[in-house]
Residue frames relative to the residue before (quaternion, step in Angstrom):
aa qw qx qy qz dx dy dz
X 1.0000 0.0000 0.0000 0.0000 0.00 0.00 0.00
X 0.7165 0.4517 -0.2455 0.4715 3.53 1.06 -0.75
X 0.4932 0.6635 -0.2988 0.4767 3.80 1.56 -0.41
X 0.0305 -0.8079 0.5885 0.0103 3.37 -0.86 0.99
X 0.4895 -0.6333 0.4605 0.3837 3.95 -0.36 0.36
X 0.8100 0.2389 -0.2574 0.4695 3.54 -0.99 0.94
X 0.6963 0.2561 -0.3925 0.5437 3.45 1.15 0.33
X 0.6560 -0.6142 0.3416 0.2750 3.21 -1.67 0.14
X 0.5544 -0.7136 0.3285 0.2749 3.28 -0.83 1.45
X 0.3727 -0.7928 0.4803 0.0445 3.21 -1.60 1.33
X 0.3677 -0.6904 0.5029 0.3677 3.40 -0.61 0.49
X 0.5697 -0.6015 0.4237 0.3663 3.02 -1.62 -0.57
X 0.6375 0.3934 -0.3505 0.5621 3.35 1.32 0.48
X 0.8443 -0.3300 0.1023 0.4096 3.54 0.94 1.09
X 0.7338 0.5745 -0.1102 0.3455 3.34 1.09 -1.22
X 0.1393 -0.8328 0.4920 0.2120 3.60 -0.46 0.41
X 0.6027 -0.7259 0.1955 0.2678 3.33 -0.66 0.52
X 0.1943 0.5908 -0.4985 0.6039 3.88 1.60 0.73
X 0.8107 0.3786 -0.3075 0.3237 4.11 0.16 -0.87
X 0.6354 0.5333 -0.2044 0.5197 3.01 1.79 -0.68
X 0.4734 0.5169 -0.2835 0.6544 3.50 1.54 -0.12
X 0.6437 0.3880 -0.3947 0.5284 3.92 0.26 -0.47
X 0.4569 0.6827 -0.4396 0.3631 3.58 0.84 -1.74
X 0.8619 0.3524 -0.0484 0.3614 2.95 -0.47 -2.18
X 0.5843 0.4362 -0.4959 0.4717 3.99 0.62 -0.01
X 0.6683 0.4805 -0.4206 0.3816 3.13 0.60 -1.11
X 0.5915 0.6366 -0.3719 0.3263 3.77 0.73 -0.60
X 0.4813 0.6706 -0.2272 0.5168 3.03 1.66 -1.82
X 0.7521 0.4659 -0.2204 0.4109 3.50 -0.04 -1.62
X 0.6453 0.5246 -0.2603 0.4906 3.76 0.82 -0.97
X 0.7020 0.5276 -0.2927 0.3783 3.41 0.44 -1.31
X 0.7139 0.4664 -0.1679 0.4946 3.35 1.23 -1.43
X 0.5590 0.5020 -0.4898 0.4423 3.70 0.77 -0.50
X 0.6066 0.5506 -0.3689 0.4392 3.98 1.03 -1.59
X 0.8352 0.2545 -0.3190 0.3686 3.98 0.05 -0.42
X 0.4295 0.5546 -0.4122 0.5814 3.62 1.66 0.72
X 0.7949 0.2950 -0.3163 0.4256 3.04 0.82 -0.04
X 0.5687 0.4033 -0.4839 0.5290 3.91 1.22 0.01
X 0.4815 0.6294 -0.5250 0.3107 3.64 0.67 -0.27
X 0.5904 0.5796 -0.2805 0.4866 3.32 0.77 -1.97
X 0.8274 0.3338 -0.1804 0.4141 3.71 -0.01 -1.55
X 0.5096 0.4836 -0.4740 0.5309 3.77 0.92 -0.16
X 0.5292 -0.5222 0.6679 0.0351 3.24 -1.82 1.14
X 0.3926 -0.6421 0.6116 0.2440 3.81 -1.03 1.13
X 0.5829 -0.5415 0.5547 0.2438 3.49 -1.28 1.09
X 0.3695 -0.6362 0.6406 0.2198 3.68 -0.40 1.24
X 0.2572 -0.7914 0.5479 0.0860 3.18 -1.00 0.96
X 0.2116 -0.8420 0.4902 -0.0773 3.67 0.30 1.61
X 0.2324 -0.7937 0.5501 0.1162 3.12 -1.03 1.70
X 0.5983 -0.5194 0.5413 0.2815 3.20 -1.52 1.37
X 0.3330 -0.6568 0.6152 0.2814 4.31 -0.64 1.16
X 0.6264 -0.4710 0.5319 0.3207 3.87 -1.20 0.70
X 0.3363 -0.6277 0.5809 0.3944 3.76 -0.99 0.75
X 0.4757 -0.5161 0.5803 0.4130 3.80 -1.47 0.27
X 0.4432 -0.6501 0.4475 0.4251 2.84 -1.38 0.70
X 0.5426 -0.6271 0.4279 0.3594 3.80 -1.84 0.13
X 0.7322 -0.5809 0.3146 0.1658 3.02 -1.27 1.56
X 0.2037 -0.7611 0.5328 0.3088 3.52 -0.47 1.32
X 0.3921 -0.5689 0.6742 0.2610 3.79 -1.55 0.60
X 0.3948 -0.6000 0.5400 0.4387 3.22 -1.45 0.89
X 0.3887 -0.5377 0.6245 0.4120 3.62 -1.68 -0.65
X 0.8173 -0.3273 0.3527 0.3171 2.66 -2.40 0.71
X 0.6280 0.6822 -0.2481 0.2804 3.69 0.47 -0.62
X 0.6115 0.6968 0.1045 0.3600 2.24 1.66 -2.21
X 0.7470 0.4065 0.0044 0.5260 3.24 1.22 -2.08
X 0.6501 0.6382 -0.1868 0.3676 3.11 1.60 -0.20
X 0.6460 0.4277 -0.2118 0.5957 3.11 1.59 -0.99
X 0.5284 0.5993 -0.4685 0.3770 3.43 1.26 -0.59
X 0.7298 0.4724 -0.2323 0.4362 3.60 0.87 -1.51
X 0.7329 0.3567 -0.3877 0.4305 3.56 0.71 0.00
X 0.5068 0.4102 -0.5447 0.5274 3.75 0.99 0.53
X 0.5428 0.5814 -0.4637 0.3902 3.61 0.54 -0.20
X 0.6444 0.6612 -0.1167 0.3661 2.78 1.29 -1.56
X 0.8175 0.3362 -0.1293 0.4493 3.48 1.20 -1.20
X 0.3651 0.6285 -0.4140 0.5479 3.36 1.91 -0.70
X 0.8959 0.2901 -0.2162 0.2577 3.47 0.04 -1.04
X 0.4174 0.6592 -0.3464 0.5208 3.46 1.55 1.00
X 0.7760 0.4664 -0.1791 0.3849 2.95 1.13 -1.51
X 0.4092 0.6388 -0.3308 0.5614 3.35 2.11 -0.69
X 0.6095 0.7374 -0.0780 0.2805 3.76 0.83 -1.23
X 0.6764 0.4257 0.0267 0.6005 2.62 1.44 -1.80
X 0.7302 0.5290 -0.1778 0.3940 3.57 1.12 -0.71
X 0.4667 0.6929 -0.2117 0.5072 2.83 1.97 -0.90
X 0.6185 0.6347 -0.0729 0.4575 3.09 0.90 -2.15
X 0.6231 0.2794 -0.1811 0.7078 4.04 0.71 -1.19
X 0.8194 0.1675 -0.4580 0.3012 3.76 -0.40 0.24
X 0.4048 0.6314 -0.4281 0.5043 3.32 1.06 -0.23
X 0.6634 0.4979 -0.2132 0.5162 3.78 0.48 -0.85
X 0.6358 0.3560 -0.3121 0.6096 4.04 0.38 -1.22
X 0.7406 0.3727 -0.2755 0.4865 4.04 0.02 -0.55
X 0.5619 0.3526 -0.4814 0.5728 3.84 0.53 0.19
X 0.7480 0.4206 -0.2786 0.4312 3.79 0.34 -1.06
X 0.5858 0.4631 -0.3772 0.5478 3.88 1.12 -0.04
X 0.7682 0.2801 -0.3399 0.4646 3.35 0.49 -0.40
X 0.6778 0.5440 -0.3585 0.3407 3.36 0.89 0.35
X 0.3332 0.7040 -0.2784 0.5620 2.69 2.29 0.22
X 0.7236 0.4693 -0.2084 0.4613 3.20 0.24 -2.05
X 0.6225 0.5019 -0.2915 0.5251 3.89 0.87 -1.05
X 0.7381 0.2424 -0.3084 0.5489 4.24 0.48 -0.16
X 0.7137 0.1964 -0.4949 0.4551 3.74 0.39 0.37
X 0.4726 0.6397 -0.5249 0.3032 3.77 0.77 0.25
X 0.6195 0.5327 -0.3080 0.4875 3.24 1.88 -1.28
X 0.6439 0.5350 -0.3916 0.3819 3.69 0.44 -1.55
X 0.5659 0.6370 -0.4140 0.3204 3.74 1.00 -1.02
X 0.6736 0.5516 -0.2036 0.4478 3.58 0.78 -1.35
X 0.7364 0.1789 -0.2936 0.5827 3.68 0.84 -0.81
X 0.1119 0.7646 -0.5802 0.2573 3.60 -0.44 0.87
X 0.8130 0.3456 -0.1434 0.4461 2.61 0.00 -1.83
X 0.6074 0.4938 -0.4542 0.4255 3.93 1.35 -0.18
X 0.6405 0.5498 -0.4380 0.3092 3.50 1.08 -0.63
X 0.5074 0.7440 -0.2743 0.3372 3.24 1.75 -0.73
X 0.6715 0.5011 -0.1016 0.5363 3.16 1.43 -0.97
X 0.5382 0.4786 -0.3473 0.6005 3.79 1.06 -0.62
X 0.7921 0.2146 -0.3025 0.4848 3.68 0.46 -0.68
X 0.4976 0.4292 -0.5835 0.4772 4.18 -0.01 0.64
X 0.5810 0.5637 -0.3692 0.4565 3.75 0.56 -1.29
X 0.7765 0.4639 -0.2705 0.3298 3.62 0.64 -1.15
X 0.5545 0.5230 -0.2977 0.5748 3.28 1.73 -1.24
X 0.4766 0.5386 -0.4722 0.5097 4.40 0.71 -0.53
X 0.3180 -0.5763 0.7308 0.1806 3.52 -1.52 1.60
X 0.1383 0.7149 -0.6806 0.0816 3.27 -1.59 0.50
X 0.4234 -0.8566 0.2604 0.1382 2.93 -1.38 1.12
X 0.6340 0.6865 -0.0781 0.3474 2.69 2.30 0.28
X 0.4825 -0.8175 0.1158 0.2924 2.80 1.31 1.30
X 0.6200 0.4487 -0.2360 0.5988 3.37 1.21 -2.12
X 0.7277 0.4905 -0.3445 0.3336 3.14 0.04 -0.55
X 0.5954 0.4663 -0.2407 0.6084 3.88 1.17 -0.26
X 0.5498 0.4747 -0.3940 0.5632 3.55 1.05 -0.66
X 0.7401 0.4833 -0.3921 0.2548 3.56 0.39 -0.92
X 0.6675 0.5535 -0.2162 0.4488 2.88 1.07 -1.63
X 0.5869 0.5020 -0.3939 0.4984 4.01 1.13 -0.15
X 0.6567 0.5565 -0.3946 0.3215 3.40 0.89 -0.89
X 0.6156 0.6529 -0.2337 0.3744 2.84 1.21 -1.64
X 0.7588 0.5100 -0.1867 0.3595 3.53 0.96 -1.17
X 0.6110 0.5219 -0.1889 0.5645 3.10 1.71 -0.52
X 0.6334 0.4679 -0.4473 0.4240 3.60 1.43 0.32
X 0.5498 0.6240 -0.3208 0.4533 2.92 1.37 -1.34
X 0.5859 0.6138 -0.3360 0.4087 3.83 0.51 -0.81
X 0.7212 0.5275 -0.1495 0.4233 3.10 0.83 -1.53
X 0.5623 0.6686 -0.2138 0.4372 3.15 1.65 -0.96
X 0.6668 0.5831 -0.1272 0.4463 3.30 1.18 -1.62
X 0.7518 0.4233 -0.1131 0.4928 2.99 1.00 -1.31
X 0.5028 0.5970 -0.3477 0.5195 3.93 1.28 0.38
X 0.7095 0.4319 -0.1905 0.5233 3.04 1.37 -1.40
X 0.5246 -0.4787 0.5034 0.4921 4.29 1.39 0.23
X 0.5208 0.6971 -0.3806 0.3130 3.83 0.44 0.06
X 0.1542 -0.9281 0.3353 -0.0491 4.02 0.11 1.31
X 0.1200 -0.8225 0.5265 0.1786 3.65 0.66 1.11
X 0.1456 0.7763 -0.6131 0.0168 3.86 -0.68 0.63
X 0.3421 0.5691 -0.6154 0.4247 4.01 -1.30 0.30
X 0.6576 0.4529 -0.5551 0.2331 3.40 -0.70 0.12
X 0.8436 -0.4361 0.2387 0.2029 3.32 -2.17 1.08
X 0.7791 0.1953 -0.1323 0.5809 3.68 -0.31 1.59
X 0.4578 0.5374 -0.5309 0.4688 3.58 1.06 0.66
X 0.2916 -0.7122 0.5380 0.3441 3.31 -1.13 0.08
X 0.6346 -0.6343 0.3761 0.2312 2.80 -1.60 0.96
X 0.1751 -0.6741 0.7173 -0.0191 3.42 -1.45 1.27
X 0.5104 -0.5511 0.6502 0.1140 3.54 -0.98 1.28
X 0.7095 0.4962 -0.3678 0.3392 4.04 0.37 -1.34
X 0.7248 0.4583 0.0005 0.5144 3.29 1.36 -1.58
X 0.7782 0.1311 -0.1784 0.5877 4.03 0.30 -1.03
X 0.5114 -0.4908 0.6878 0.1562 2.83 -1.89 0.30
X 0.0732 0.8210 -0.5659 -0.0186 3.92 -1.10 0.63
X 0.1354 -0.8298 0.5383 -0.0567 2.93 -0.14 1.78
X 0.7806 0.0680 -0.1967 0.5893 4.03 1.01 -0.05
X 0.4458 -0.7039 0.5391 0.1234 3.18 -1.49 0.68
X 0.2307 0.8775 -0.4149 -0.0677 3.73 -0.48 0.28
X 0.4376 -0.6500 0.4553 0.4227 3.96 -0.65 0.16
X 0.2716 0.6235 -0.7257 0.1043 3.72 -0.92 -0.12
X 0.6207 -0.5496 0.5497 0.1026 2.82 -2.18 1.55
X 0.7007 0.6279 -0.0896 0.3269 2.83 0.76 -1.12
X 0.7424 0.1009 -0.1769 0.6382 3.66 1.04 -0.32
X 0.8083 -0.3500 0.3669 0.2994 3.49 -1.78 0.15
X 0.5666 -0.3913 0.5900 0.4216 3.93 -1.65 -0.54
X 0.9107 -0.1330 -0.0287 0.3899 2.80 -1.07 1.26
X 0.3035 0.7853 -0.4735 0.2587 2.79 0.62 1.33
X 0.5959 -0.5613 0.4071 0.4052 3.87 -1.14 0.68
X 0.2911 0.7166 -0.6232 -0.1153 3.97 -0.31 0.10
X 0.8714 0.1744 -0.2394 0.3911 3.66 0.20 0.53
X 0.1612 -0.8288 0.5206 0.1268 3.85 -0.29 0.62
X 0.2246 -0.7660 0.5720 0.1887 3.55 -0.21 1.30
X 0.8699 0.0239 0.0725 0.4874 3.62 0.62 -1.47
X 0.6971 -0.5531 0.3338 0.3110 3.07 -0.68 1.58
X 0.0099 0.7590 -0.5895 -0.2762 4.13 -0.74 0.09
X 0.1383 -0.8692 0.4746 0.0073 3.65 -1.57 -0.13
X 0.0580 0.8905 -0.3946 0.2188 3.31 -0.33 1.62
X 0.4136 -0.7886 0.4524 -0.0489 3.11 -1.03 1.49
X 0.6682 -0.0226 0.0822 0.7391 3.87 0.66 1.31
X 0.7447 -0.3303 0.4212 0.3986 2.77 -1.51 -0.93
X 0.5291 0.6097 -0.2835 0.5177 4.10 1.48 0.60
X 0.2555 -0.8267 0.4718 0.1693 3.35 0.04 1.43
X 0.0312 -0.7936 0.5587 0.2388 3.98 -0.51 0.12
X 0.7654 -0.2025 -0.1328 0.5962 3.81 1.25 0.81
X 0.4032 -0.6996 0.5423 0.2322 3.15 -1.29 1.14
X 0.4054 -0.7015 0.4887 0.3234 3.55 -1.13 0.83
X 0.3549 -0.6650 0.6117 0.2400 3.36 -1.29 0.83
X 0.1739 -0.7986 0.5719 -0.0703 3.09 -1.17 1.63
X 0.2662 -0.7231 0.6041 0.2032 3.50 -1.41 0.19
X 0.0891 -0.8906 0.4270 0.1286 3.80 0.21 1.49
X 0.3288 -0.7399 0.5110 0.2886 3.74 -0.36 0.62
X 0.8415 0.1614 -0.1825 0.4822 3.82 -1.17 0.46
């Protein structure tokens, strides 16, 4: 009722519709200036690199774990075995050192069995004994790997006798034994006293 032809159309709250068309650009214009500006002020998205996967861990093989465990396997015999051979040399050294520590102590009796023996006497049993006696003890020595050596006409060995006098005689070889003050004695290849000799020439 309030609309006339050739002019511009009115709402019903006053407005015609050119104002409502400005209205709305101006909104248009606003709306668009606001996201030109957060663009501008928004920061580009750092652009973060994804790190390369690692590569995937080779597994040994069955083959592999095997040969490993048997060098383990043999290293730790041969360590065994070595153990085993010294452990052995060091029981048998001290079981050495423990029979010439003993043989050391009885000496000085064998020393005595053998003046008594060199002593004339007219009492036979009594000379019989003092041989027997010497001939166990010997026997004794000789159980235990124990070698009485020194005696008259050996030839002389620096390694083994001892030469404390020097003498000529026609009668025997170079370097020869002609008198045996003190018995010697040796265990293997381990003297336990060298015999003190008199070498002739």
């Amino acid at each position: 009722s309030g609309i006339r032809l050739g002019t511009p159309a009115v709402t019903s709250r006053g407005m015609n519709t050119e104002d409502m068309d400005q209205i709305a650009e101006a909104i248009a214009m606003v709306i668009k200036g606001g996201e030109e500006k957060i663009a501008e002020e928004t920061p580009e998205a750092e652009v973060v690199e994804t790190p390369a996967a690692p590569e995937a861990e080779v597994l040994p093989t069955a083959d592999e774990l095997l040969r490993a465990e048997k060098e383990k396997y043999l290293r730790l015999a041969a360590e065994y075995d070595n153990y085993r051979k010294r452990s052995q040399k060091e029981r048998e050294a001290l079981y050495t050192d423990i029979r010439v520590s003993t043989v050391n102590e009885f000496l000085p009796v064998y020393d005595n069995l053998e003046r008594a023996l060199r002593q004339e006497t007219a009492d036979e049993a009594f000379k019989k004994g003092v041989e027997m006696t010497m001939q166990g003890f010997t026997a004794c020595l000789e159980k235990l790997g124990v070698h009485v050596f020194g005696d008259v006409g050996e030839a002389f060995d620096p390694n083994i006798h001892n030469a404390i006098m020097h003498c000529e005689d026609e009668t025997l070889g170079e370097n020869v034994i002609a008198e045996v003050f003190q018995r010697g004695f040796i265990l293997g290849e381990r003297v336990i006293r060298f015999a003190m000799v008199k070498v002739a020439n």
